[in-house]
C-alpha positions in Angstrom: -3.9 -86.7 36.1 0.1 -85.7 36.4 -0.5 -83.4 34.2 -3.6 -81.6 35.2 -1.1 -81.2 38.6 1.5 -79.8 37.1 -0.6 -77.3 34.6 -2.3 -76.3 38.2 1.3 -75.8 39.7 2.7 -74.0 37.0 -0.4 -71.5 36.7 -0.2 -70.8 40.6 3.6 -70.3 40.3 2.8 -67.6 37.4 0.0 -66.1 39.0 2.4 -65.5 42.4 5.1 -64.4 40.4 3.5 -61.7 38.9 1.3 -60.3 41.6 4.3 -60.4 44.0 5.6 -56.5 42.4 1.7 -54.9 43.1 1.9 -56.5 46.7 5.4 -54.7 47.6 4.4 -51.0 46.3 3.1 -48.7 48.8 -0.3 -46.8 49.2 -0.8 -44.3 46.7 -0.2 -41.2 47.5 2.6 -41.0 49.9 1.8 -37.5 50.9 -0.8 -35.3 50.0 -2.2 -33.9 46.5 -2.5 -30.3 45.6 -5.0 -29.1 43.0 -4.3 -25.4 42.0 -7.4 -23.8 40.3 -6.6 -20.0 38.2 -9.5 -18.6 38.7 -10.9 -16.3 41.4 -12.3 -17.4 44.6 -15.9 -17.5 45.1 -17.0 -18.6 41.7 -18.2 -21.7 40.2 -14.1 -23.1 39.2 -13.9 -22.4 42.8 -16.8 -23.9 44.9 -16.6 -27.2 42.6 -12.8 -27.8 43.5 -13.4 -26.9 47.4 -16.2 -29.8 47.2 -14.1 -32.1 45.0 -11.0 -31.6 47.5 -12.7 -31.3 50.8 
């Protein structure tokens, strides 16, 4: 029974330790994302990254 605590401790201590760097990071992205397409306006490269973006 001592043990079964313990094992339960010890997995809970692990589980906190090791979540505790994902909890502290901050929302990803910070600012905003730019996608650059090389091709002309007004064809198909073009109207699939406005909807993609917008």
């Amino acid at each position: 029974m001592m043990r079964n605590i313990r094992s339960c401790i010890l997995i809970a201590t692990a589980f906190i330790t090791l979540n505790a760097p994902v909890l502290a990071q901050t929302a990803y992205p910070a600012k905003p994302i730019r996608m650059v397409v090389p091709f002309s306006s007004g064809g198909t490269s073009d109207t699939l990254a406005r909807i993609l973006g917008g």
